[in-house]
C-alpha positions as CSV (number, residue, x, y, z in Angstrom):
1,X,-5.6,-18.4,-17.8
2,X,-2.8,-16.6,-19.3
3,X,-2.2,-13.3,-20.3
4,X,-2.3,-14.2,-24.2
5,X,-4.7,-17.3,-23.7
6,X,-8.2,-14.7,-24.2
7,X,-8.3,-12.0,-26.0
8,X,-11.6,-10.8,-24.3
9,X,-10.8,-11.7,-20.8
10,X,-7.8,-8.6,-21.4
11,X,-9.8,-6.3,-22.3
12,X,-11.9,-6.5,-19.0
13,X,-8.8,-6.9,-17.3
14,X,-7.7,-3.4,-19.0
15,X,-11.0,-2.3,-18.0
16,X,-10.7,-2.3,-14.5
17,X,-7.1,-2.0,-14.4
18,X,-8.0,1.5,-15.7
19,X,-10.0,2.5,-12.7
20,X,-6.7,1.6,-10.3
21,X,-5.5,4.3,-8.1
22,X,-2.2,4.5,-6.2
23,X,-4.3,4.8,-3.1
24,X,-5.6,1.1,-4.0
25,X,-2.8,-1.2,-2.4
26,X,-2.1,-3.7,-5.1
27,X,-1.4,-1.8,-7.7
28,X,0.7,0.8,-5.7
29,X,2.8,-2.1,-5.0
30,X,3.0,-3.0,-8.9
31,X,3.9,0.6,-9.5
32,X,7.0,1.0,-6.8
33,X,8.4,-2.7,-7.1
34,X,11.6,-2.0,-8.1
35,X,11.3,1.9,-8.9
36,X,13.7,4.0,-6.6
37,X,12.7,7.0,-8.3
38,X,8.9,6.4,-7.2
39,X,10.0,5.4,-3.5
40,X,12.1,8.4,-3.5
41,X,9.8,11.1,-4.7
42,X,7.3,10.3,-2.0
43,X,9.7,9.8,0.9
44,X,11.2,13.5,-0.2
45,X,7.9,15.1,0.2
46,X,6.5,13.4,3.1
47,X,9.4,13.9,4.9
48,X,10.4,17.3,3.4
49,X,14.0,16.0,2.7
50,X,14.7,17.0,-0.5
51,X,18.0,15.5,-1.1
52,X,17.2,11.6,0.4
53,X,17.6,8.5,-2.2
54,X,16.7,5.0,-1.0
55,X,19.2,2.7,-1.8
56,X,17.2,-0.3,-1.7
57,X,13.1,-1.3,-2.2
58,X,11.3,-3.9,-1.2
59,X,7.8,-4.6,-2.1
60,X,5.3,-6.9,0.0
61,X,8.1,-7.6,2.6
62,X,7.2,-10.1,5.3
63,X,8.4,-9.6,8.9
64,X,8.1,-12.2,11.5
65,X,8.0,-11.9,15.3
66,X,9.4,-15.3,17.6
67,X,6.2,-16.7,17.8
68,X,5.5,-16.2,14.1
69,X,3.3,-13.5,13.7
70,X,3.8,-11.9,10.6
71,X,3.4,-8.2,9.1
72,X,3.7,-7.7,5.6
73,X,4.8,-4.4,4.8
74,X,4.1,-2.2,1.8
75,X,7.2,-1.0,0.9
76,X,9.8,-1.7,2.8
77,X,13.0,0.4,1.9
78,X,16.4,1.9,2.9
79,X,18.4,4.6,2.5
80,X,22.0,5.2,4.7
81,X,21.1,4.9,7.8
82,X,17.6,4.8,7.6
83,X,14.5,2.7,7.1
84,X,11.0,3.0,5.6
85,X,8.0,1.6,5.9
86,X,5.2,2.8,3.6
87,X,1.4,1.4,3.9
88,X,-1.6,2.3,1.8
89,X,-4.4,1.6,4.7
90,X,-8.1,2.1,3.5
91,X,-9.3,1.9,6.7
92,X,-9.3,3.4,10.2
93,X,-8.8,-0.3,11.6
94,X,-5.5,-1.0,9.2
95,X,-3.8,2.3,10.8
96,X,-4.1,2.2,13.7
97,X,-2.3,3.3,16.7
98,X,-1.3,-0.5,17.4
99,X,-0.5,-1.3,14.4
100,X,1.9,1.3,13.6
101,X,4.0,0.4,17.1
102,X,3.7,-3.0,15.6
103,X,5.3,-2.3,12.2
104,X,7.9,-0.1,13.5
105,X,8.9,-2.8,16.3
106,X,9.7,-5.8,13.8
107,X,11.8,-3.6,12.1
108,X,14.0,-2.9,14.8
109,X,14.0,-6.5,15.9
110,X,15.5,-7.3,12.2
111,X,17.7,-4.4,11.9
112,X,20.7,-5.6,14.0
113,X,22.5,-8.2,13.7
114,X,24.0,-10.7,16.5
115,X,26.6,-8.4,18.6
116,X,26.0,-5.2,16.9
117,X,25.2,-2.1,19.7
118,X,21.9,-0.1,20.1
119,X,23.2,2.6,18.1
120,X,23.3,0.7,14.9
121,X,20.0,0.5,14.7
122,X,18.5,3.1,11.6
123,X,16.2,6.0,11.9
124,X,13.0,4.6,11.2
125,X,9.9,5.7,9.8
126,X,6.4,4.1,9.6
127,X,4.3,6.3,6.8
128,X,0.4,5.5,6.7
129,X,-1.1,7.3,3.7
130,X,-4.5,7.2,4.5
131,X,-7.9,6.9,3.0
132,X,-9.6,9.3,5.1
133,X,-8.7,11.4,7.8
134,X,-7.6,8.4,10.5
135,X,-6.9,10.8,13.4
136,X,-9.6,12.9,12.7
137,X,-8.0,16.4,13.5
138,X,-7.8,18.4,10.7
139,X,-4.5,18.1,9.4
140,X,-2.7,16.8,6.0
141,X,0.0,15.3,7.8
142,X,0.6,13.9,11.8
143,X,4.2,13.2,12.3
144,X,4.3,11.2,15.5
145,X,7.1,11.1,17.6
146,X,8.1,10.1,21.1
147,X,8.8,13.4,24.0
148,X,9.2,13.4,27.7
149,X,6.0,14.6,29.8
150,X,6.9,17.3,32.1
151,X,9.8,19.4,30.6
152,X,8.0,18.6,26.7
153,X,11.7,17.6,25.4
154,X,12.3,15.1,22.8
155,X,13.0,11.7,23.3
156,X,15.5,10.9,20.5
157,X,15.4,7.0,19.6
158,X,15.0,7.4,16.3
159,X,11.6,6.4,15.6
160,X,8.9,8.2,13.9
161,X,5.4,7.6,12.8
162,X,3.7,9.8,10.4
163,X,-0.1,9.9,9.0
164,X,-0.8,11.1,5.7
165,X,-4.2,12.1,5.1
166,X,-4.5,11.9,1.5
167,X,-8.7,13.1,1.5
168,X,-7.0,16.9,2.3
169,X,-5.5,18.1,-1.1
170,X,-4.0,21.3,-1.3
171,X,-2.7,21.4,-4.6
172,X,-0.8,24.5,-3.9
173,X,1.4,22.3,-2.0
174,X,3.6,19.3,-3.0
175,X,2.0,17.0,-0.7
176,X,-1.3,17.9,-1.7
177,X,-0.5,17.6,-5.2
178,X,0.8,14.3,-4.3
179,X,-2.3,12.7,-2.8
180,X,-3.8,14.2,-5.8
181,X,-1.2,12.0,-7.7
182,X,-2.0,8.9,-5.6
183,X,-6.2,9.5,-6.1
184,X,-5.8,9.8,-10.0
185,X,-6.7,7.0,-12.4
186,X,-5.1,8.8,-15.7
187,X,-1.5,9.2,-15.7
188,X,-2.7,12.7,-17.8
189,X,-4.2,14.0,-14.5
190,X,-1.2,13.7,-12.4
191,X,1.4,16.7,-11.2
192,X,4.4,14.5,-10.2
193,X,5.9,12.9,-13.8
194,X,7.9,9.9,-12.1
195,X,4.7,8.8,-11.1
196,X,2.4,9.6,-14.4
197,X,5.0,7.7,-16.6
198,X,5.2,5.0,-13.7
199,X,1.0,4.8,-14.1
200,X,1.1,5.2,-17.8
201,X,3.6,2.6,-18.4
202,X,1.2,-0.2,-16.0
203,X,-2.0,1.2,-17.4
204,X,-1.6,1.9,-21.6
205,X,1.6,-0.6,-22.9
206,X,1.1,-4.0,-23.3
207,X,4.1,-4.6,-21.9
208,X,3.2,-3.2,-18.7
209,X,-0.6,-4.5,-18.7
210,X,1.1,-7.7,-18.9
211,X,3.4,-7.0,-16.0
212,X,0.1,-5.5,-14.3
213,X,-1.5,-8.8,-14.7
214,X,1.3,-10.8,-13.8
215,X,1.8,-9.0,-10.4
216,X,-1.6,-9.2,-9.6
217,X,-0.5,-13.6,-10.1
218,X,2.2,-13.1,-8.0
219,X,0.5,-11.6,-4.9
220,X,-2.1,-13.9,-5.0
221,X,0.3,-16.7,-5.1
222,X,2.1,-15.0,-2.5
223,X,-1.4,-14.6,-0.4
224,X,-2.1,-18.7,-1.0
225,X,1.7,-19.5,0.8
226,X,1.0,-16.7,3.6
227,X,-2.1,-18.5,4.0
228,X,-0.7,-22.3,4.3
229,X,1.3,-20.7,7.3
230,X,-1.4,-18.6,9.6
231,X,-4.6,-20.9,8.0
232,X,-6.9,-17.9,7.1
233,X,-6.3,-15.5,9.6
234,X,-4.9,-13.2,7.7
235,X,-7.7,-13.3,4.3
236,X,-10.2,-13.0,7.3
237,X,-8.6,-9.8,8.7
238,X,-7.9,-8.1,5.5
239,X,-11.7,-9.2,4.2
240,X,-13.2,-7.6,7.6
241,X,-11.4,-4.2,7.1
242,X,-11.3,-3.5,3.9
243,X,-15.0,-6.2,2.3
244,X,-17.2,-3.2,3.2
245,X,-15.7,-0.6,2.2
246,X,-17.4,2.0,-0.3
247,X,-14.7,2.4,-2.6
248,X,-14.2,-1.8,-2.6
249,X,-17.3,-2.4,-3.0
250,X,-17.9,0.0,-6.4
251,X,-14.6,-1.6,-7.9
252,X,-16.3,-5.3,-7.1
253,X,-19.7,-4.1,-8.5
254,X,-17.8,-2.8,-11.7
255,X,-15.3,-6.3,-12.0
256,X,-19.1,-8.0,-11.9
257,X,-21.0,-5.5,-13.8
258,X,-18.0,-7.0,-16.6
259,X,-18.7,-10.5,-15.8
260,X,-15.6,-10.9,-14.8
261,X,-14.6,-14.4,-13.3
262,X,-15.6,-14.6,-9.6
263,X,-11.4,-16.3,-9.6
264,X,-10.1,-13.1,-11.1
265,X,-12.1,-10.9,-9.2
266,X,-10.9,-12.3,-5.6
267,X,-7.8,-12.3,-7.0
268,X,-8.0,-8.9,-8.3
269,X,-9.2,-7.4,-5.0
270,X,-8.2,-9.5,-2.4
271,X,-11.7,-10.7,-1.3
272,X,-13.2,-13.8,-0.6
273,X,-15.3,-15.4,-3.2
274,X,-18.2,-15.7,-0.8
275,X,-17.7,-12.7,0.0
276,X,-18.2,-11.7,-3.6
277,X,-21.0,-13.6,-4.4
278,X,-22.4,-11.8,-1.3
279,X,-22.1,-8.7,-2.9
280,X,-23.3,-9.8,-6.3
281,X,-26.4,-11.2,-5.2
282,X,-27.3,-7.7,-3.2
283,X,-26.9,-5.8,-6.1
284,X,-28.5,-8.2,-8.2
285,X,-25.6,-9.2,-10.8
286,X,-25.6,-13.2,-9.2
């Protein structure tokens, strides 16, 4: 069904397009496809370098391994010498340690080219802006990073790994004030202007409700193709870390609570329709 097809069937799309966040994976990825100026603001502050510009974005980029294991990043972007991956993760289980080695070592295995030396490969960087507080230590930010036991000196390769805990908030701080950014709904309620026009543009144009919507298509279509290659590995992965979820769960409820089509819903929040039904029939809306 088409953007223009139901009048009714947008305004319950607008309706729970308006309780997004950019701390909700799919529309994070709407919001930076193609937007250097997003990429970069976030890159500057996690990273504290105030001057960097990516020269290139890529949103919901697939990476394979030689035996065809996949891992679909985020964002996936470049700047001279360097590259960036960012990932929303919701739970403990998507971030972890693992995982991270795993993202950062399909990089490197696509960064050089056939010939080229070691020392071509870019500075990399795996970010994990996180629900919750992964690591569970207290801090705002874990920047990760390889050293030699015994004389506690650095071991430069150029990799780094880097935890955002976006549950502490220090709005004195820019990074604070940017998980506040990525935990608002209204583009009103947000510091970082690249960011609220970003949000108000997706959230209160038609233009870019329709380009909302019409992502939302694409990386279900995208999902369906992923899944003719690995069967449902990957829908069974993604339902198990994220179906239970509190915050999942309340934007499900609200989709049903709007008798919203159980199609649409899956679509909109990447989980099963049994699943769904599941949910709906414990809460008594099925």
């Amino acid at each position: 069904m088409g953007w223009d097809e139901k009048a009714e069937w947008r305004q319950k799309f607008l309706r729970v397009l308006a309780g997004f966040r950019l701390l909700d994976d799919d529309f994070m990825t709407a919001a930076f496809q193609d937007n250097l100026e997003c990429v970069d603001l976030v890159l500057q502050i996690i990273l504290d370098k105030p001057q960097l510009k990516a020269t290139k974005v890529t949103t919901q980029d697939t990476l394979k391994n030689l035996q065809g294991r996949s891992v679909r990043l985020d964002i996936h972007a470049f700047a001279d010498g360097q590259e960036f991956n960012i990932e929303i993760q919701r739970s403990g289980k998507g971030a972890a340690e693992r995982r991270a080695r795993y993202n950062s070592s399909l990089m490197d295995a696509n960064a050089l080219l056939a010939g080229e030396d070691y020392d071509k490969l870019p500075e990399s960087y795996v970010i994990f802006i996180t629900e919750t507080d992964v690591l569970a230590k207290g801090l705002p930010l874990y920047v990760v990073e390889r050293v030699v036991k015994g004389i506690n000196e650095d071991f430069v390769d150029g990799s780094h790994i880097i935890y955002v805990n976006s549950s502490m908030m220090d709005e004195d701080t820019p990074l604070g004030k940017l998980m506040h950014d990525f935990r608002c709904t209204q583009a009103d309620d947000m510091y970082y202007d690249v960011l609220a026009e970003r949000v108000r543009y997706l959230k209160e144009t038609e233009e870019g409700a329709r380009n909302m919507c019409e992502a939302m298509e694409m990386l279900t279509n995208e999902a369906e193709m992923r899944g003719m290659e690995r069967g449902m590995e990957r829908g069974m992965e993604r339902g198990m870390e994220q179906g239970m979820e509190q915050g999942k769960t309340a934007v499900i409820l609200g989709m049903l609570k709007e008798k919203l089509p159980l199609e649409m819903i899956a679509k909109v929040s990447d989980i099963s329709m049994d699943k769904i039904r599941e949910i709906g029939k414990m809460h008594h809306l099925l």
